[in-house]
C-alpha positions as semicolon CSV with decimal commas, in nm:
position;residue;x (nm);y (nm);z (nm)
1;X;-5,102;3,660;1,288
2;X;-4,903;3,959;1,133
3;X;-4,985;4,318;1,269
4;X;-4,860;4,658;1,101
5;X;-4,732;4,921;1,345
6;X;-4,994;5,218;1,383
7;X;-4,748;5,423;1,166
8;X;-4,823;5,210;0,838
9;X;-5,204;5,205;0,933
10;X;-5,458;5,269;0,619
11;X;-5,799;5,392;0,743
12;X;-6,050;5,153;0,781
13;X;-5,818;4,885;0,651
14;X;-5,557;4,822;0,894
15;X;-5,640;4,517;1,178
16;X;-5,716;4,663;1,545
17;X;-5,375;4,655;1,758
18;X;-5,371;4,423;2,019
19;X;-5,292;4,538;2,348
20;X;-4,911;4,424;2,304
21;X;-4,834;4,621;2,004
22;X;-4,964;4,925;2,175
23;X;-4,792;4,875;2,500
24;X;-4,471;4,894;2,195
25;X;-4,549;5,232;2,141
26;X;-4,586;5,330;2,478
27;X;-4,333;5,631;2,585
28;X;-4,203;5,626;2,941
29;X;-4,054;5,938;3,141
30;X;-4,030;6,112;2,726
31;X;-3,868;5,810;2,641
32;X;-3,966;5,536;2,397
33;X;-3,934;5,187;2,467
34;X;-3,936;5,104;2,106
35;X;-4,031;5,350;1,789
36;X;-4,280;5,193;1,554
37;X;-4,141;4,905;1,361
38;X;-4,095;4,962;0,983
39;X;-4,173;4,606;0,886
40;X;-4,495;4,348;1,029
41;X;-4,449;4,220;1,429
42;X;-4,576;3,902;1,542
43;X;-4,858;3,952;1,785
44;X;-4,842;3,635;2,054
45;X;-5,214;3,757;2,163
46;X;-5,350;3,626;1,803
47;X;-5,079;3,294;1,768
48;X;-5,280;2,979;1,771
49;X;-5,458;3,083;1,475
50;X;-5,097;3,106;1,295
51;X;-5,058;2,757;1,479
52;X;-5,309;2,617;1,246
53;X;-5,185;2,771;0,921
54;X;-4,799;2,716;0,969
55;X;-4,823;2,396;1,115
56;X;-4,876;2,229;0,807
57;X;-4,477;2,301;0,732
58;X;-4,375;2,125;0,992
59;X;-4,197;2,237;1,343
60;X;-4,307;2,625;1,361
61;X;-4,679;2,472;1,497
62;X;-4,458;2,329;1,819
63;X;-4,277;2,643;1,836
64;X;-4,587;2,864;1,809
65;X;-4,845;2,626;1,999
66;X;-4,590;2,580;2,325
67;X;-4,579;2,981;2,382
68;X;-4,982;2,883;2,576
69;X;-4,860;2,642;2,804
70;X;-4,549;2,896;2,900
71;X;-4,824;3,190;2,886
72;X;-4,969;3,367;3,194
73;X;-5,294;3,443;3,112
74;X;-5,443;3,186;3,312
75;X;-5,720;2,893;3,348
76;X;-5,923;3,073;3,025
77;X;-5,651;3,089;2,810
78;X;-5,601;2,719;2,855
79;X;-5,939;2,626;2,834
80;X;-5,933;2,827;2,478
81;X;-5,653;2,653;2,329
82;X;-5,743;2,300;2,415
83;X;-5,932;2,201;2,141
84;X;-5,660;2,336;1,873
85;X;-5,429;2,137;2,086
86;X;-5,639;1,836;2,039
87;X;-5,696;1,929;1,620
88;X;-5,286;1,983;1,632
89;X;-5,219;1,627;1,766
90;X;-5,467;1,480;1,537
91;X;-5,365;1,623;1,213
92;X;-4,967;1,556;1,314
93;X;-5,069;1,191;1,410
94;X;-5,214;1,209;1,006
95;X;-4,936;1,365;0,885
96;X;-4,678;1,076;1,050
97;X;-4,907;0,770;0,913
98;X;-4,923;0,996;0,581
99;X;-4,498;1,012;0,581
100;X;-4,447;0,665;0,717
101;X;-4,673;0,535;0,389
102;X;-4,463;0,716;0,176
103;X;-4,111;0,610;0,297
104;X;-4,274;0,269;0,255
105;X;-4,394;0,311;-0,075
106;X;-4,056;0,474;-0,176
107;X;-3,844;0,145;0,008
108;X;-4,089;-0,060;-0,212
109;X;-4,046;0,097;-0,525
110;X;-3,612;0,066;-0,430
111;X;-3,629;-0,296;-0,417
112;X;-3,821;-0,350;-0,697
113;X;-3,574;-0,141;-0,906
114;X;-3,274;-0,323;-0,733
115;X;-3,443;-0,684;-0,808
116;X;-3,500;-0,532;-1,194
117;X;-3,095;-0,419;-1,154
118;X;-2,969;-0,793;-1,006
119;X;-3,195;-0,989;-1,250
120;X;-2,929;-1,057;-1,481
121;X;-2,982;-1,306;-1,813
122;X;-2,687;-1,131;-1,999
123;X;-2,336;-1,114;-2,001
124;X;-2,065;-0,978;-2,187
125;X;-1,733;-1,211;-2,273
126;X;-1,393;-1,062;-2,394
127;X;-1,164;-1,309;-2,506
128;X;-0,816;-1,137;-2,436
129;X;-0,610;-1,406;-2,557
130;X;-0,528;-1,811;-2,418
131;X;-0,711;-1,834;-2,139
132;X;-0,775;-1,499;-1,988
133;X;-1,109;-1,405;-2,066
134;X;-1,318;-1,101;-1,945
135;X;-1,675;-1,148;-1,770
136;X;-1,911;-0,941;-1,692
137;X;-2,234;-0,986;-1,499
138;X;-2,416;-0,678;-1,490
139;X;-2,133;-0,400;-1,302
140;X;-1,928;-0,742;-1,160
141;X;-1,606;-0,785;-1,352
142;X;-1,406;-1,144;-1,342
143;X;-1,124;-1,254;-1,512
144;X;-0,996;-1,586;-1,556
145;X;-0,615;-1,708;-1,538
146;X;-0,460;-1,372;-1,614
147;X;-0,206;-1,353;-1,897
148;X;-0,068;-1,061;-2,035
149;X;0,280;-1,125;-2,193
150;X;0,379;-0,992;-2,484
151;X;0,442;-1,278;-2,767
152;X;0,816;-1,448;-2,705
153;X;0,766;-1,497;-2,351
154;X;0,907;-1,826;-2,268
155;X;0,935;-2,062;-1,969
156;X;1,071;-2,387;-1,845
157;X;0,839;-2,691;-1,815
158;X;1,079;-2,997;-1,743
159;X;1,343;-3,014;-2,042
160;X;1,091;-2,819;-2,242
161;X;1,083;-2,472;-2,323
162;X;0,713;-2,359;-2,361
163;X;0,724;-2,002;-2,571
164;X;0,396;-1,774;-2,645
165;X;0,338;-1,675;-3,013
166;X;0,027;-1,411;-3,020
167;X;0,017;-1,092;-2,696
168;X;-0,303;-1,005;-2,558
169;X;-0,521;-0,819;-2,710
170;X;-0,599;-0,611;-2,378
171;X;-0,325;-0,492;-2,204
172;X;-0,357;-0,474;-1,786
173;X;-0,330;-0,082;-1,819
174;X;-0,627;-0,104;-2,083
175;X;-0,803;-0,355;-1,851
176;X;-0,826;-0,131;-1,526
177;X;-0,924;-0,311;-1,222
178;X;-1,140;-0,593;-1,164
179;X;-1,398;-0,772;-0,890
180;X;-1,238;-1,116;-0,902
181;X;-0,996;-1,287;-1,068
182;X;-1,065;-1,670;-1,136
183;X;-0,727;-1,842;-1,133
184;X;-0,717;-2,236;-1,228
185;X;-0,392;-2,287;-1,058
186;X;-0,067;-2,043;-1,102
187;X;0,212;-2,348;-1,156
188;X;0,217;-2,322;-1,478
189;X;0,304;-2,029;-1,719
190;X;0,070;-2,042;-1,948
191;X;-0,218;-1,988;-1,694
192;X;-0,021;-1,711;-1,492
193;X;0,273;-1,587;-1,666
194;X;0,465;-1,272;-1,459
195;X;0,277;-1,034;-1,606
196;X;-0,042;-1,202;-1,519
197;X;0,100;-1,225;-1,166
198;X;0,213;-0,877;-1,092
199;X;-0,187;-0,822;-1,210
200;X;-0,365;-1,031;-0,930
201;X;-0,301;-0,711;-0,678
202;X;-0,580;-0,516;-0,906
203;X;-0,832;-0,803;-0,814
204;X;-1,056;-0,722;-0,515
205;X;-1,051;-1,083;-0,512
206;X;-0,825;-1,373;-0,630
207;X;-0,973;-1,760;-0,598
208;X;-0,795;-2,059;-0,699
209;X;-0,639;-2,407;-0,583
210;X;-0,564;-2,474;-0,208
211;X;-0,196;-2,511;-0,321
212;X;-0,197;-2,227;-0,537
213;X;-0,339;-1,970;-0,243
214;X;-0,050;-2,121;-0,002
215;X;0,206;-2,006;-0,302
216;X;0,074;-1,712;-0,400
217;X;-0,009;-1,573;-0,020
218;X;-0,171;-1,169;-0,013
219;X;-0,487;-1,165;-0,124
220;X;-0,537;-1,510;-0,286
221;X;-0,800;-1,744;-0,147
222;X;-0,814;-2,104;-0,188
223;X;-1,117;-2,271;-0,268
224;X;-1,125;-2,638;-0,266
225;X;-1,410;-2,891;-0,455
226;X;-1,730;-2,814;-0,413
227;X;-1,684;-2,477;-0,245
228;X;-1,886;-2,226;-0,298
229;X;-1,780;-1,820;-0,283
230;X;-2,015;-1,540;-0,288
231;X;-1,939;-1,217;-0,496
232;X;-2,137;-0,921;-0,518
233;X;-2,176;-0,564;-0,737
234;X;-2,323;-0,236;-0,596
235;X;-2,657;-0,356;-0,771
236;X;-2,657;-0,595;-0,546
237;X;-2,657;-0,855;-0,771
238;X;-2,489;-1,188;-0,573
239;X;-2,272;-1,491;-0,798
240;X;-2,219;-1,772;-0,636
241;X;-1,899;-1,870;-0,721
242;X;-1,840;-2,277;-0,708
243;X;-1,515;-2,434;-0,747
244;X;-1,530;-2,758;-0,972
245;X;-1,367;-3,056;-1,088
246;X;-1,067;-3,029;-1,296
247;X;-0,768;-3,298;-1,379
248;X;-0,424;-3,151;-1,561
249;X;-0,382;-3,486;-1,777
250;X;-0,437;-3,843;-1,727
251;X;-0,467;-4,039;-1,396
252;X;-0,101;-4,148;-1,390
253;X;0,039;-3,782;-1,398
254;X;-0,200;-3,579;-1,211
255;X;0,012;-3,526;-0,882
256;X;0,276;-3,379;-1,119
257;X;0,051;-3,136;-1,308
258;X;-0,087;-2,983;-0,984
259;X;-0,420;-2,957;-0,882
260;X;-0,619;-2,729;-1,069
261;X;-0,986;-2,574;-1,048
262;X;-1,261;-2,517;-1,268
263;X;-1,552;-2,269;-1,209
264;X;-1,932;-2,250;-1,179
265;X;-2,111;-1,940;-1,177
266;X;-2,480;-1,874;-1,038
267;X;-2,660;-1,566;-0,986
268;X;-3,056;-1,454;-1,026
269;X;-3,199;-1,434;-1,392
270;X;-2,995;-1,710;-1,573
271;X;-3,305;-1,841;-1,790
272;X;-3,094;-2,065;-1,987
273;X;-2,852;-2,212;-1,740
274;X;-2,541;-2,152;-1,500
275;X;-2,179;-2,045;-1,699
276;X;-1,927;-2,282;-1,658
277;X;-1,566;-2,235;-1,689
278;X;-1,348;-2,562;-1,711
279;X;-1,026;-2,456;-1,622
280;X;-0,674;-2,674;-1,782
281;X;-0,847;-3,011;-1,822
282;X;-0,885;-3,322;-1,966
283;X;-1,242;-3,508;-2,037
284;X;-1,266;-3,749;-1,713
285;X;-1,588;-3,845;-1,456
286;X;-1,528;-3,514;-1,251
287;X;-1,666;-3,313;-1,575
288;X;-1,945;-3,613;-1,570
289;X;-2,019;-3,503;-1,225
290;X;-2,028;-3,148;-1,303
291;X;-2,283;-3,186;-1,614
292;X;-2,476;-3,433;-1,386
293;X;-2,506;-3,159;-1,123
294;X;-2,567;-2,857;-1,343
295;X;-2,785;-2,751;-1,630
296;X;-2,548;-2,507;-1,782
297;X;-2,613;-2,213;-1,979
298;X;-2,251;-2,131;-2,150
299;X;-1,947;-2,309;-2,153
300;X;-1,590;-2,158;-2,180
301;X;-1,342;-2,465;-2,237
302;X;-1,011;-2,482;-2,250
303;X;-0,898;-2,645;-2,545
304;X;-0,591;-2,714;-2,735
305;X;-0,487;-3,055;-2,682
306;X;-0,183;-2,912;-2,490
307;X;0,112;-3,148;-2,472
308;X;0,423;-3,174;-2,256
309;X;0,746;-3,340;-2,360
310;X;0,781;-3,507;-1,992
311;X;0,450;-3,696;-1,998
312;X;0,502;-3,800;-2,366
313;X;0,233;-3,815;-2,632
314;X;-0,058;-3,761;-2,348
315;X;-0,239;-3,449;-2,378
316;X;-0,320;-3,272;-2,098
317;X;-0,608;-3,025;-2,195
318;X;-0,904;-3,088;-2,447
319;X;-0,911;-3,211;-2,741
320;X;-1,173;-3,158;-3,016
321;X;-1,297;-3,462;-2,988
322;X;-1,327;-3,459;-2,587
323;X;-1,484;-3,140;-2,607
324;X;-1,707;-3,238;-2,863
325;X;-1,824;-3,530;-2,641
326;X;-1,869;-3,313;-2,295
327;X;-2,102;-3,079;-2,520
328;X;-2,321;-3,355;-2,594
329;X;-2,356;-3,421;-2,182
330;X;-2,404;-3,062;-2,128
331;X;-2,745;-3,017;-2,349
332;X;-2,807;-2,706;-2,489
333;X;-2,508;-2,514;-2,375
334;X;-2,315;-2,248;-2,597
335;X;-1,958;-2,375;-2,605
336;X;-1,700;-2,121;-2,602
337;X;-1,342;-2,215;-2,699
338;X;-1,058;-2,102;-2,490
339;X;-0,724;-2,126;-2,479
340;X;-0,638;-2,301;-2,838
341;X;-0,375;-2,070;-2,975
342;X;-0,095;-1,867;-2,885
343;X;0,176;-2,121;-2,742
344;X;0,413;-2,346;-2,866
345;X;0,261;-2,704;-2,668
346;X;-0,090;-2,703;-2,829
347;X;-0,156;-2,941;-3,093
348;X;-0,478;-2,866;-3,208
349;X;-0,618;-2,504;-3,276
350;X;-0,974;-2,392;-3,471
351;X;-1,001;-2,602;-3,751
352;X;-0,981;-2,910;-3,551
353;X;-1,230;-2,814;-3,276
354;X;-1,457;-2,696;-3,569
355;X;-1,414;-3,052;-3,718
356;X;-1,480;-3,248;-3,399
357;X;-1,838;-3,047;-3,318
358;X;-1,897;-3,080;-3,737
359;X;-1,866;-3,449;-3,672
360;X;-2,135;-3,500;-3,448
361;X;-2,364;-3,233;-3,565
362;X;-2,260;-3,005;-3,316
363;X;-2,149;-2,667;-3,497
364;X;-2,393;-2,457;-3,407
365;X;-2,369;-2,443;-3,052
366;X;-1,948;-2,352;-3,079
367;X;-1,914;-1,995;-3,074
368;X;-1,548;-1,879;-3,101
369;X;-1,524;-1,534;-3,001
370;X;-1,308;-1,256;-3,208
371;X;-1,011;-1,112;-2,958
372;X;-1,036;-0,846;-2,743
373;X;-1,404;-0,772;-2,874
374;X;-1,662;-0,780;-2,588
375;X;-1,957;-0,992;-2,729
376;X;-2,317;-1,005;-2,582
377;X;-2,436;-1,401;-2,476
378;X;-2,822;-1,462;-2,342
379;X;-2,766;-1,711;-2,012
């Protein structure tokens, strides 16, 4: 409680001084231990009732109740104070259970949100150009087989000279960074061209082939068959990450094309299905296997009936036709053409893919996407 000095005392208003604030203004040998203060004192005699009051905010009702147990005024002091010491414990035992509730509450209410936040049925797809493709799963960002050459980059594939006609419509510098980088394999140029390869170090995370981690080295990881990966975004929002089945060609020239991986993606929310990236790949029981296993959602193929001089008249991605037939194992899943234009080995391009899904009344689930546009999909 809050006493004025006797100087700022109104008549028959002012509170009685206690014997403390009087023993203040006590004079000794003409001297004064201390003149009237010009603002209120604190007077310690009349404390636990402040105890009761302040309190409430917190630590000033230890600070104020603990000057009785270092007082002096004995046994009847004590006695006094006992029950506000007992009212003091309750009502901070009250206040605890009332603050515990509330941090509860509050940690409910958080994971709610965050379960609202990593329920994803979503994504958005930019098709940059070939196979590089941008997805994103609610703040996660992947990118598949990273190519960013301008059009007239060439390489070597056996006695042929593979050259690229179209440059990305998203340059790496446009791009930024990304989460993961999904990489089918990296021996061949039109999956990784340098470019593409100087970009893995803005990956948090590269995944590919076995072989391809051993050649690549830094931060590349191999995943083999079956393998699964777990990636995450701040949301919290987990995609499992599982490597599938993919053959470069026919049987008889599949240790020459290198061993390459295709993708499935999982993650909470997906109402329609899991997205499914094939990788460089020709129709064969491993995709079987993989539409056997999975009910997916949204397909990104690689297409182009791609052909190499070496192996003859094989072709060694989709065709049309194939594609056509592994949409009619997957069910109801969107098909989304990749990497059928751009470079000088494909043989087929739009017009025949359209044709082959026309054939077999399958048109309306193909959804070619317009470059460097990021489009909306439900999954």
């Amino acid at each position: 409680m809050l006493e004025k000095a006797e100087s700022e005392k109104v008549e028959g208003t002012g509170p009685v001084l206690s014997s403390k604030a009087k023993r203040l203004m006590r004079s000794k040998k003409g001297l004064v231990y201390n003149k009237p203060p010009e603002k209120p004192i604190q007077v310690m005699g009349m404390e636990c009732t402040a105890a009761l009051i302040t309190g409430m905010e917190g630590v000033v009702r230890v600070a104020v109740m603990n000057w009785w147990t270092r007082n002096r005024t004995g046994k009847r002091c004590r006695e006094a104070v006992a029950p506000l010491y007992r009212l003091r414990w309750a009502m901070s035992r009250l206040w605890e259970q009332a603050l515990l509730n509330t941090i509860e509450q509050r940690e409910i209410m958080r994971k709610r949100e965050n379960m609202k936040q990593t329920s994803v049925n979503q994504i958005r797809l930019t098709h940059i150009g070939g196979p590089t493709a941008l997805i994103e799963i609610g703040r996660l960002r992947i990118l598949t087989d990273p190519t960013f050459e301008l059009a007239g980059y060439q390489y070597s594939a056996g006695p042929q000279v593979i050259g690229k006609t179209t440059s990305p419509t998203l340059l790496p510098s446009a791009l930024g960074s990304v989460d993961a980088i999904l990489l089918s394999h990296e021996q061949h140029g039109d999956n990784l061209d340098p470019a593409g390869r100087a970009y893995l170090a803005q990956g948090k995370q590269v995944l590919t082939t076995p072989a391809s981690a051993q050649r690549l080295g830094s931060n590349v990881r191999g995943v083999s068959t079956w393998e699964t990966v777990h990636l995450g975004d701040v949301n919290g929002l987990e995609v499992r990450v599982t490597a599938t089945p993919a053959r470069h060609g026919s049987e008889e020239i599949k240790e020459a094309t290198g061993h390459v991986n295709g993708w499935m993606l999982e993650w909470e929310g997906q109402r329609r299905g899991t997205l499914y990236i094939s990788g460089d790949t020709v129709l064969y029981e491993g995709l079987e296997e993989v539409a056997r296993r999975y009910r997916v959602g949204v397909a990104l193929l690689h297409f182009g009936a791609a052909r190499a001089q070496r192996f003859g008249p094989t072709h060694i991605t989709l065709t049309g036709v194939e594609g056509a037939q592994f949409a009619q194992m997957l069910g109801e899943a969107t098909i989304v053409p990749l990497h059928y234009e751009g470079w000088t080995h494909l043989t087929e391009g739009r017009d025949e893919i359209e044709q082959a899904f026309t054939a077999v009344g399958l048109e309306k689930r193909l959804r070619f996407l317009p470059f460097g546009q990021p489009v909306s999909n439900d999954i």
